[in-house]
KOLZAKOL-972834 format. One record per residue (C-alpha): y, z, x; chain; residue in one letter; residue number from 1. Coordinates in Angstrom, 1 decimal, padded with zeros to 4 digits. Example, Ala and Ser with C-alpha at 12.3 -4.5 7.8 and 13.67 -1.06 7.14 Angstrom:
% KOLZAKOL-972834
((-004.5, 007.8, 012.3), "A", "a", 1)
((-001.1, 007.1, 013.7), "A", "s", 2)
% end
This chain:
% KOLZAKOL-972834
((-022.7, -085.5, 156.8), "A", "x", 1)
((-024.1, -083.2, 159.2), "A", "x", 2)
((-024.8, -079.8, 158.9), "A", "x", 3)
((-024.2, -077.1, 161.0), "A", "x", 4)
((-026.6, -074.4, 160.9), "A", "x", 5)
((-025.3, -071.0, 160.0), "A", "x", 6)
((-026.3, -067.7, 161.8), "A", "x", 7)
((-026.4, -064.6, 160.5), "A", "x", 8)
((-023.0, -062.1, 161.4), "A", "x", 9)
((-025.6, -060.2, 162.5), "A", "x", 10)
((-027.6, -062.6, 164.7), "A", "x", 11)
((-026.2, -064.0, 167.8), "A", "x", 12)
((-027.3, -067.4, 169.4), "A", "x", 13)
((-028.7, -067.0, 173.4), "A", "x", 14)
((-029.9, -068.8, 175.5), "A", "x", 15)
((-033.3, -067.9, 177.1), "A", "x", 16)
((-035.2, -069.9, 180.1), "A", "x", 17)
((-038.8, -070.6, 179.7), "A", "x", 18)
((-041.3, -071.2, 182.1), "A", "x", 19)
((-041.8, -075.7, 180.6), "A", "x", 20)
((-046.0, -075.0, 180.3), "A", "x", 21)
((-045.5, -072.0, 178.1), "A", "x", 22)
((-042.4, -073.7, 176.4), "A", "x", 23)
((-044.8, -076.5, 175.3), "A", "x", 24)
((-047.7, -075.2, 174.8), "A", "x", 25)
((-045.5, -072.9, 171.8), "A", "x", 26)
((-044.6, -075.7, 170.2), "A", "x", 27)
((-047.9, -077.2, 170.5), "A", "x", 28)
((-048.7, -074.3, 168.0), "A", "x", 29)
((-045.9, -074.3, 166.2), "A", "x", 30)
((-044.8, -070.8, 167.0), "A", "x", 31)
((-041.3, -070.1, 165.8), "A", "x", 32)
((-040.1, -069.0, 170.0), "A", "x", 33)
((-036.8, -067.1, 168.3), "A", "x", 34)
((-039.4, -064.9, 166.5), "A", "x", 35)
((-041.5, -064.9, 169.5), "A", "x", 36)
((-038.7, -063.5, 171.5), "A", "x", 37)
((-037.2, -061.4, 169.0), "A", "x", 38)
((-040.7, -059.7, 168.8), "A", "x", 39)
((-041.1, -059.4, 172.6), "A", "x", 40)
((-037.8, -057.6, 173.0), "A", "x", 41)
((-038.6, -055.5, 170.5), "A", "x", 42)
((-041.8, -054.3, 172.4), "A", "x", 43)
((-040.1, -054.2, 175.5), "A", "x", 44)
((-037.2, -052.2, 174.3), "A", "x", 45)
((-039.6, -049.7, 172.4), "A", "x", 46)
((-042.1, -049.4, 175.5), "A", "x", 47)
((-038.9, -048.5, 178.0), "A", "x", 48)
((-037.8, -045.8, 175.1), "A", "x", 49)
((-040.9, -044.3, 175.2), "A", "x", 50)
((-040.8, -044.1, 178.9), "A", "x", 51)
((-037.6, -042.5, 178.8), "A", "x", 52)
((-038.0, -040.1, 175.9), "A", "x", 53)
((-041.2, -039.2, 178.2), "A", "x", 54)
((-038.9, -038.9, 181.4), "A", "x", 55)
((-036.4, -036.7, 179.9), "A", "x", 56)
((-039.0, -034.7, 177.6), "A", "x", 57)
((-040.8, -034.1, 180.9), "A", "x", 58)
((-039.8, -030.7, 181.3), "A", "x", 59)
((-041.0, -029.1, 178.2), "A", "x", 60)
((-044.2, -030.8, 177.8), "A", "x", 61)
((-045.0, -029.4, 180.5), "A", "x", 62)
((-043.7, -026.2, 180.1), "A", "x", 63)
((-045.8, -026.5, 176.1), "A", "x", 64)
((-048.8, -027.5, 178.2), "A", "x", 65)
((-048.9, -024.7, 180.2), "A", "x", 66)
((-048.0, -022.1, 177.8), "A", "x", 67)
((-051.0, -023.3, 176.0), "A", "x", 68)
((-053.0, -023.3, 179.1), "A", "x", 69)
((-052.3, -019.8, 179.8), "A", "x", 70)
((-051.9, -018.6, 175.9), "A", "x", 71)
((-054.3, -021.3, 173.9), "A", "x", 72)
((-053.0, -022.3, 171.1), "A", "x", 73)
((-050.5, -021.1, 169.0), "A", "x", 74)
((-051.8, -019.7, 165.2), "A", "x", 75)
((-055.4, -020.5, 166.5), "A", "x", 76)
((-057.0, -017.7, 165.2), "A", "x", 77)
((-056.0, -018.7, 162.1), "A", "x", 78)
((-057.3, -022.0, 162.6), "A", "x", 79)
((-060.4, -022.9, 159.7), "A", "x", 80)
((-061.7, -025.5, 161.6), "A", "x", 81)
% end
């Protein structure tokens, strides 16, 4: 009997090309590569967020920076440190 293996509703098979040295040597290690990948994305996805939270927050920073440029900082008088 052979078994199928089941994937999570959640989870979706791919299909992902791999440079054969860096394939290998994974497996040499016994690294899990869907984990490996999965974390990647992740990283990837959260770094290009960042940049754009930082792209469209640009504006006000700024504008925050140089209030506190001009103004120092806001309740710093009452500041015990």
């Amino acid at each position: 009997m052979v078994r199928s293996r089941s994937v999570s509703p959640s989870r979706r098979p791919t299909n992902v090309t791999l440079p054969a040295q860096l394939l290998e040597e994974a497996k040499s290690l016994d690294l899990n590569i869907s984990q490996a990948c999965e974390q990647g994305l992740k990283s990837a996805i959260a770094s290009i967020r960042a940049q754009q939270w930082l792209s469209e927050n640009r504006a006000s920073l700024e504008a925050s920076r140089q209030y506190v440029e001009e103004n120092g900082l806001p309740l710093a008088d009452y500041r015990k440190f």
